[in-house]
C-alpha positions as CSV (number, residue, x, y, z in Angstrom):
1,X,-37.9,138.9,110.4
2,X,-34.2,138.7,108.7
3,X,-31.9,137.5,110.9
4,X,-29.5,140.3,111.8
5,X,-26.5,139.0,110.2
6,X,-28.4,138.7,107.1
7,X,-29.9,142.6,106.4
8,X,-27.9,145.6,108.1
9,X,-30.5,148.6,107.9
10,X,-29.6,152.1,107.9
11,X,-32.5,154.5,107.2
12,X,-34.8,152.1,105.8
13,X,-32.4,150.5,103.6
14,X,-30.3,147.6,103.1
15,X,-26.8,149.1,103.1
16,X,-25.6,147.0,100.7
17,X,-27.8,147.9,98.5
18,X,-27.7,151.7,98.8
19,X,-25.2,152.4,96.4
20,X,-28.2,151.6,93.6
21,X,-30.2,154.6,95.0
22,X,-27.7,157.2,94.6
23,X,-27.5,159.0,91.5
24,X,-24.0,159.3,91.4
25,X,-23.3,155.0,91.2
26,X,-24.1,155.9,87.5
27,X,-22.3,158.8,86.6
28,X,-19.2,156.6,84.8
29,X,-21.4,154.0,83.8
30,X,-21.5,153.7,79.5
31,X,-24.7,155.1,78.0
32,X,-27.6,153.8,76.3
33,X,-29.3,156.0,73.6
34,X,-33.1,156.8,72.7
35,X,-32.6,159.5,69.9
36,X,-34.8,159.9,66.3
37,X,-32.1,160.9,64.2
38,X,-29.7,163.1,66.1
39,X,-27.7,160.8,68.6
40,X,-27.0,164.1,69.9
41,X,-30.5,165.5,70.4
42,X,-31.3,162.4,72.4
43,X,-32.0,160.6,75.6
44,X,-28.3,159.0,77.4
45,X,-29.3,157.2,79.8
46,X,-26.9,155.5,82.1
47,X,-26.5,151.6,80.6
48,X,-27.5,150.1,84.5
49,X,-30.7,151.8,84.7
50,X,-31.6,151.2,81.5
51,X,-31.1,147.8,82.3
52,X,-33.1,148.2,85.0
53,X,-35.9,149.1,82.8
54,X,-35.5,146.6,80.7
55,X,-35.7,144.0,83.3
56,X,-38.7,144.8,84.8
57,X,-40.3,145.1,81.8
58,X,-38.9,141.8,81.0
59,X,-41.1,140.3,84.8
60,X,-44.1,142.0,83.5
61,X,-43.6,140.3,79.7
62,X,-43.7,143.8,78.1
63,X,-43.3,143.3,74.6
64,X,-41.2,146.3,73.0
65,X,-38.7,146.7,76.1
66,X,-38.2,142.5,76.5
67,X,-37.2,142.2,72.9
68,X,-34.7,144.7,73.1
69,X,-31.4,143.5,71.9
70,X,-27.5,144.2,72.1
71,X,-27.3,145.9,69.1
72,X,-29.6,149.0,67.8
73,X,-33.3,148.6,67.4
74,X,-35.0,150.9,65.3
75,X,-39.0,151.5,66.4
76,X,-41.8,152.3,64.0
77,X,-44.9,155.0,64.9
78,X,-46.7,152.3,66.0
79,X,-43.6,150.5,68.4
80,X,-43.0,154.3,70.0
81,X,-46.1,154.1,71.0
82,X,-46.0,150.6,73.0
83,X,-42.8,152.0,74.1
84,X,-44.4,154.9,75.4
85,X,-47.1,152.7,77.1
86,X,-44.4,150.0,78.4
87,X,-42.3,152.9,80.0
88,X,-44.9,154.6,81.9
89,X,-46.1,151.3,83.2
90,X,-42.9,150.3,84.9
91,X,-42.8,154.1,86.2
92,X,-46.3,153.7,87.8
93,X,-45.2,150.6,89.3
94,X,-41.0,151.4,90.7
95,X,-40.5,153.6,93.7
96,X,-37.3,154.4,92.6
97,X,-36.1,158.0,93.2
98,X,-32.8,157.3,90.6
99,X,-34.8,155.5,87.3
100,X,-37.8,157.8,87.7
101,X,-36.3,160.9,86.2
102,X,-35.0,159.2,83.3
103,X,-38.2,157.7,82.8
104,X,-39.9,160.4,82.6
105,X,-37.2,161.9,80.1
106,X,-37.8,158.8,77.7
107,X,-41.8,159.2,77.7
108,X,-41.3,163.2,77.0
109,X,-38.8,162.3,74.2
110,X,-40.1,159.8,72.4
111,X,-43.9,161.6,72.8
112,X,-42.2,165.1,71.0
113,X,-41.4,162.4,68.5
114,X,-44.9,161.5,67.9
115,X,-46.6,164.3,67.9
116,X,-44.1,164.9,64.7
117,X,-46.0,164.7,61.8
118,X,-44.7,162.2,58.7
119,X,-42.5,158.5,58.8
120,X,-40.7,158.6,62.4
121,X,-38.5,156.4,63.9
122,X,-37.0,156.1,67.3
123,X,-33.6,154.6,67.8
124,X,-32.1,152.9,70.7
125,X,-28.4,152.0,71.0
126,X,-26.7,150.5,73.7
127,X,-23.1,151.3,74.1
């Protein structure tokens, strides 16, 4: 057990900590994009919980998500698609009521992209 000066529960949480599962935490937070070709037809996620993402997928040593860098990254048909697979494997695996829904956005977007037909890409850019 953790001593009581240590972990201050309220409702099952570490109060501390709580900000991290409210939505709102992120609101002002700068963005990371997941768009094809239209920044503005894409996925914004806030640049925290795409963080997040990434570093779980980093514990896991998930290939496409642990190499993103800084700067843009550009994914092929065949990188969407480990992207796809990486993502829903951290989802299956976080109970995390904040990241989940943008999960989910990022595996619906980038799968519209591959059902397209013809060369796609898949951009992300962090702020």
């Amino acid at each position: 057990m953790w001593p009581a000066c240590v972990v201050q529960r309220k409702d099952g949480l570490v109060e501390r900590f709580g900000d991290r599962l409210r939505a709102e935490a992120y609101e002002d937070d700068p963005l990371t994009g997941v768009f094809a070709n239209d920044p503005d037809q894409g996925v914004w996620i806030p640049e925290r919980l795409f963080d997040r993402l990434v570093f779980v997928a980093k514990a896991y040593e998930l290939h496409v998500l642990s190499n993103l860098r800084a700067d843009d990254t550009t994914l092929s048909r065949p990188l969407i698609e480990a992207f796809v697979d990486e993502v829903t494997f951290v989802a299956e695996r976080l109970d995390d009521d904040v990241l989940a829904p943008w999960l989910q956005r990022l595996v619906d977007y980038a799968g519209r992209q591959l059902r397209a037909s013809g060369k796609i890409k898949l951009v992300i850019s962090p702020n």
